[in-house]
C-alpha positions as CSV (number, residue, x, y, z in Angstrom):
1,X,28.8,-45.1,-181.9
2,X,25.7,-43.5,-181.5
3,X,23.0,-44.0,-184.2
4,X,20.4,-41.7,-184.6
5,X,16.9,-42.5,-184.6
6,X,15.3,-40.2,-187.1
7,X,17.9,-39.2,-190.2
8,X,18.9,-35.9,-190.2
9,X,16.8,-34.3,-193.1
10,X,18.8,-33.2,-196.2
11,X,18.4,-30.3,-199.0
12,X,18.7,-30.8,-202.4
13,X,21.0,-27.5,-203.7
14,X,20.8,-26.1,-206.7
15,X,23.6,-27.7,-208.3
16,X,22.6,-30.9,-207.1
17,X,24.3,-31.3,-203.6
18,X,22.6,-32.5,-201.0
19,X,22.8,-30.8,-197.6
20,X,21.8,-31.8,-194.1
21,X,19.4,-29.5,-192.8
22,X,20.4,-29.7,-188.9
23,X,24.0,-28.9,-188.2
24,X,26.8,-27.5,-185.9
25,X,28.1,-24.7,-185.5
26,X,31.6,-24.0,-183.8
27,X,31.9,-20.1,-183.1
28,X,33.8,-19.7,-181.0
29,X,35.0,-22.6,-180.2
30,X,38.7,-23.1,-180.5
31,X,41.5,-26.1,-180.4
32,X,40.5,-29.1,-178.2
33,X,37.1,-28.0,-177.2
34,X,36.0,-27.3,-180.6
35,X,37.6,-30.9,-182.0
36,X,36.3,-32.9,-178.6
37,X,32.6,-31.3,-179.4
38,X,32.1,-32.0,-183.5
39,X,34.1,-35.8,-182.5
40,X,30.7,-35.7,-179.8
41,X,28.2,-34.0,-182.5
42,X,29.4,-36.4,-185.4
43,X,29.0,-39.6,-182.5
44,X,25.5,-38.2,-182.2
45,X,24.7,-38.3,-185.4
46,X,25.5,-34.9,-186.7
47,X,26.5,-34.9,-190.2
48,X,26.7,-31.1,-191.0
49,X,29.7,-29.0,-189.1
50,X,30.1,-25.8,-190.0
51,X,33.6,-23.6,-189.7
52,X,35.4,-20.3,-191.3
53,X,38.8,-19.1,-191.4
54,X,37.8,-16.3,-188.7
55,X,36.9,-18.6,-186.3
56,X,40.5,-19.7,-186.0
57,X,39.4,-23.4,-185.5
58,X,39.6,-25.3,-188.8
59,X,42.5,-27.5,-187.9
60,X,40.6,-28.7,-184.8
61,X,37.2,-29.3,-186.8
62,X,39.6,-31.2,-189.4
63,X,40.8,-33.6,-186.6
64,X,37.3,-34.4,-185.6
65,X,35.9,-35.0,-189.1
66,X,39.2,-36.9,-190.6
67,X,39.1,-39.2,-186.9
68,X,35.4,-39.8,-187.1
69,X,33.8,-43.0,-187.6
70,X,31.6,-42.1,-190.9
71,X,33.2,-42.1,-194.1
72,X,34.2,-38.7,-194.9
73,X,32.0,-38.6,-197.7
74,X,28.5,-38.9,-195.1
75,X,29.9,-35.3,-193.6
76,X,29.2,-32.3,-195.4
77,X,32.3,-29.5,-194.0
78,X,31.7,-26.4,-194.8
79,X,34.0,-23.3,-194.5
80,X,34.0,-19.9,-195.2
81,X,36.9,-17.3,-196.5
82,X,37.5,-13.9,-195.3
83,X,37.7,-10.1,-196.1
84,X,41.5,-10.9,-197.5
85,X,41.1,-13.0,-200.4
86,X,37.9,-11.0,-202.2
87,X,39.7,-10.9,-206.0
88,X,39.4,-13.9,-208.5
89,X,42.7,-15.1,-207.8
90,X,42.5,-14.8,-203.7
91,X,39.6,-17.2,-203.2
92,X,41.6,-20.1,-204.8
93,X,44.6,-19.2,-202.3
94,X,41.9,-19.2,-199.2
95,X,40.7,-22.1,-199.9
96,X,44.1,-24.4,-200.6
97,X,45.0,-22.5,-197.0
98,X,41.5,-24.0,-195.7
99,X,42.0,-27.5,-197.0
100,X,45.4,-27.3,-195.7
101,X,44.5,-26.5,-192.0
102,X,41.2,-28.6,-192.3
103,X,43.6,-31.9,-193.6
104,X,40.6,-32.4,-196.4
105,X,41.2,-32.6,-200.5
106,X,38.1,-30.9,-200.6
107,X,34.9,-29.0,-198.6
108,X,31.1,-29.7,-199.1
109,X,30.5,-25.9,-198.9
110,X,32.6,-23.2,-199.7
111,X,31.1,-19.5,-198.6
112,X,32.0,-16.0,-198.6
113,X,31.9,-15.0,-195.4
114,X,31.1,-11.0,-195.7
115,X,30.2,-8.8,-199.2
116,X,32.5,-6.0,-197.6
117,X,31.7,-4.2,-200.7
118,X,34.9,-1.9,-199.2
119,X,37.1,-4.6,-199.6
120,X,37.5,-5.9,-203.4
121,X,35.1,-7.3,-205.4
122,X,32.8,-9.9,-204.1
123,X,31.6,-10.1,-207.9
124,X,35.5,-11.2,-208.8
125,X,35.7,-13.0,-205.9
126,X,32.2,-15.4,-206.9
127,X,34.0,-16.0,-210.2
128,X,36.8,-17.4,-208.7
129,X,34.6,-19.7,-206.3
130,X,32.8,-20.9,-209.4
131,X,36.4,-22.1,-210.9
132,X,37.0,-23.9,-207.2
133,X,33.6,-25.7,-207.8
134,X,34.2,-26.7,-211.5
135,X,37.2,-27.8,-210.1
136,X,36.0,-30.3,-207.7
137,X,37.4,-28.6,-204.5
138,X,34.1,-26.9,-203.6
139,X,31.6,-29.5,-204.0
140,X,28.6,-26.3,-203.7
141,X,29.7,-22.4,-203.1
142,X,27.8,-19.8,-201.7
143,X,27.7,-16.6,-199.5
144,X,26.4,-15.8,-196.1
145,X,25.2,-12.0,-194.6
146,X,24.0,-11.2,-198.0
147,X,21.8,-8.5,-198.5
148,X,19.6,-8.4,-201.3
149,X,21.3,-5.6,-203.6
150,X,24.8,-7.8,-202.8
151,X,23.0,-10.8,-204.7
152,X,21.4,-8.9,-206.9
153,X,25.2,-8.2,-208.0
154,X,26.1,-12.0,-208.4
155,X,22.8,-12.8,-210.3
156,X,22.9,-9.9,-212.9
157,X,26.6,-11.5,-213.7
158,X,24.8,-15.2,-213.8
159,X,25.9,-16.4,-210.7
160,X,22.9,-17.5,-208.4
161,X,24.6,-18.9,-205.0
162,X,23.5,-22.1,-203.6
163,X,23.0,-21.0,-200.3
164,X,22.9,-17.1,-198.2
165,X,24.3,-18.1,-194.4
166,X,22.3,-15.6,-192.4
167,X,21.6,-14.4,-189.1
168,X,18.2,-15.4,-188.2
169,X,15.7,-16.9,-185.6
170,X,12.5,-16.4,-184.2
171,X,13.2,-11.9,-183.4
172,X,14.7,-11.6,-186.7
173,X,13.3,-13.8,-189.1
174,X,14.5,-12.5,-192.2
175,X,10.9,-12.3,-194.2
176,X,12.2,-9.8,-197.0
177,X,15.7,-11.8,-198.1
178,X,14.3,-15.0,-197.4
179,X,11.2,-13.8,-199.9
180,X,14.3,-13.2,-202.5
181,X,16.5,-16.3,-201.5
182,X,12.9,-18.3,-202.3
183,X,12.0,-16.9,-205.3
184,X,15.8,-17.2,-207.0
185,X,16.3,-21.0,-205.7
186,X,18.6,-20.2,-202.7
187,X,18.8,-22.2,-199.9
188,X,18.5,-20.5,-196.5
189,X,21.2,-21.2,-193.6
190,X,20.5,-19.4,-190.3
191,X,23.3,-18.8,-187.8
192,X,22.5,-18.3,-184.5
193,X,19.5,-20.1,-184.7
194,X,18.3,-19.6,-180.8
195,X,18.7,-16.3,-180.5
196,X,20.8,-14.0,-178.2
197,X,20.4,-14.4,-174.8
198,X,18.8,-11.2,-174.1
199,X,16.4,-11.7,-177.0
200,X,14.9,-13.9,-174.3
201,X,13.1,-16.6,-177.4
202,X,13.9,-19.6,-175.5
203,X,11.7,-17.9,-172.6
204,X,9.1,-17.4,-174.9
205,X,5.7,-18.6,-174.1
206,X,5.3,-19.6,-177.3
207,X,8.1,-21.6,-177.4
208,X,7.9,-22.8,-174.1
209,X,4.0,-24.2,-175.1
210,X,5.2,-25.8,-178.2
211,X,8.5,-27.5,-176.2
212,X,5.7,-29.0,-173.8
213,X,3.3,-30.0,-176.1
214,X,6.1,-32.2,-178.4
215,X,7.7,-33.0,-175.3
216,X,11.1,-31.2,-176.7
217,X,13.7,-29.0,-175.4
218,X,12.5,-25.0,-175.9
219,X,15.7,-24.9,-178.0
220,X,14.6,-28.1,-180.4
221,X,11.2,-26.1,-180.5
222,X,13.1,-23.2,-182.0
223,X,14.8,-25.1,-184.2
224,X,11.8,-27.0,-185.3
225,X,10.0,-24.3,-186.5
226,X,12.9,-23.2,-188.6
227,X,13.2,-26.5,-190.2
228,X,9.5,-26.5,-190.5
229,X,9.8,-23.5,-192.8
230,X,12.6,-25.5,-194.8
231,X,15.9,-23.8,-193.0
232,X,18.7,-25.4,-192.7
233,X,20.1,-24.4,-189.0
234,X,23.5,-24.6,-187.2
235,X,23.2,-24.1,-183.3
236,X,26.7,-24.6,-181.4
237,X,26.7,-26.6,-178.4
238,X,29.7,-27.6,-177.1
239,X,27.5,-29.7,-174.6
240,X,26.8,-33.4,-175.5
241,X,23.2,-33.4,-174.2
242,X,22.3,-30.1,-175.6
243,X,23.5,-31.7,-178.7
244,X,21.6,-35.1,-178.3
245,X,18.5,-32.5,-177.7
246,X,18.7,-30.4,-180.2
247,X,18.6,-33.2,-182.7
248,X,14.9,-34.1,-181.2
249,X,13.8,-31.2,-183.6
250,X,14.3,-34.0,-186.5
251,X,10.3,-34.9,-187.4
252,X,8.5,-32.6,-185.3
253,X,6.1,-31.2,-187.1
254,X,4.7,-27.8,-185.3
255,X,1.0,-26.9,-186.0
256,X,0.1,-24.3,-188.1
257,X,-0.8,-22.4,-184.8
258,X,2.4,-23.2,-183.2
259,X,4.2,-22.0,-186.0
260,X,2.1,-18.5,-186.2
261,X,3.1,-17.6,-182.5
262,X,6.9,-18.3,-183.0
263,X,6.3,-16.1,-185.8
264,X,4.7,-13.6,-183.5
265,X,8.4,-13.0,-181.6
266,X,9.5,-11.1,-184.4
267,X,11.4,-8.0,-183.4
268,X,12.1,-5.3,-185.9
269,X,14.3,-3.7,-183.2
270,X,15.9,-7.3,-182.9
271,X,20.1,-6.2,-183.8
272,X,21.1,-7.5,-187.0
273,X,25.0,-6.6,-188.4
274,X,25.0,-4.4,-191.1
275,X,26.8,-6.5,-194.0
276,X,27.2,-3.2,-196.1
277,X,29.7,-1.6,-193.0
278,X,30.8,-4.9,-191.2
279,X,32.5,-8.3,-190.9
280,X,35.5,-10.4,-191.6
């Protein structure tokens, strides 16, 4: 096996879980690609893998994590429920189906995937994630593509999430919900750290100067500067070197320069899904 140089940082959640900062994430991977990459990304020394019911690939991230070499304790598993299952009651039957495909007794981090204020009640629906979590079968819950009037909802009802899974990286950074996750004690998770393709971030000249400079992959620059401002971050690669790469963003520490022209890419035409009309 593989051991890693540098330890992959961790995050102290609110409720006292502890959660690797640099992770991976398996859209949209499915069956033997998906479990042959997290088996590679857990060799590497990856110790954060993230799935959901939508991606249709728990079962294969359950192989790789129950046939690694670490205890399963040292891997944090998170999942994430869908549209379905947004009552009180529904949330417990998603996640006994989740445990059941993943072949686990219990995930790390448990997350509502979507408000879809359209489809139930994402209020219910927190209630019956905090149950799963006094229960032991969520060690932390939270949401992801929350808006700030969605938690704003859970909070007035005393339920502060642990963490808000968002879209975000360098042409969207997030400034205005990341100001409220901050302020209420909410750990930030970005998906799709590096961008879209056509956002053209890893082409950057900014990114490209800071990659030289630290003598790092532009995508480990990217990712840098997002753990530099304390957010955890889940790129997929299905690539072992891309992998082994993208874990050089462990230590660097960008300059305050650096960081100020990464944060110059931000695009407020830059596409983000509109949690209020879509998702799973």
């Amino acid at each position: 096996m593989i051991i890693p140089t540098t330890p992959t940082p961790t995050v102290e959640l609110s409720g006292g879980t502890r959660m690797p900062m640099l992770g991976m994430g398996t859209w949209p991977l499915k069956g033997e690609e998906c479990r042959a990459a997290v088996a590679s990304a857990i060799e590497q020394g990856y110790r954060l893998v993230d799935t959901a019911e939508a991606y249709g690939n728990e079962e294969a991230v359950g192989k790789a994590v129950r046939e690694a070499g670490p205890d399963r304790a040292e891997i944090f598993v998170t999942t994430k429920f869908s549209k379905q299952w947004h009552s009180r009651k529904g949330v417990h039957e998603a996640l006994e189906h989740s445990l059941e495909r993943l072949g686990l007794d219990y995930v790390d981090l448990f997350l509502m995937h979507w408000p879809m204020p359209g489809e139930g009640s994402y209020v219910d629906a927190y209630r019956g994630m905090v149950e799963l979590k006094e229960q032991g079968l969520a060690k932390a819950i939270g949401v992801s593509n929350f808006k700030v009037h969605h938690l704003d909802d859970l909070i007035t009802e005393g339920m502060t999430p642990e963490v808000n899974q968002i879209q975000l990286d360098p042409s969207r950074p997030r400034l205005e919900v990341r100001d409220f996750l901050d302020n209420h004690d909410i750990v930030t998770e970005a998906w799709s750290p590096l961008g879209r393709g056509a956002d053209g971030v890893l082409n950057a000249p900014a990114v490209l100067d800071a990659a030289k400079k630290h003598g790092i992959t532009p995508a480990a620059a990217v990712l840098a500067w997002e753990l530099n401002q304390g957010i955890v971050t889940i790129p997929k690669s299905a690539n072992p070197e891309h992998q082994r790469t993208n874990l050089e963003a462990i230590g660097v520490e960008l300059s305050a320069q650096e960081m100020k022209a990464i944060d110059a890419l931000a695009d407020p035409n830059a596409k983000v899904d509109d949690s209020d009309k879509t998702g799973n």
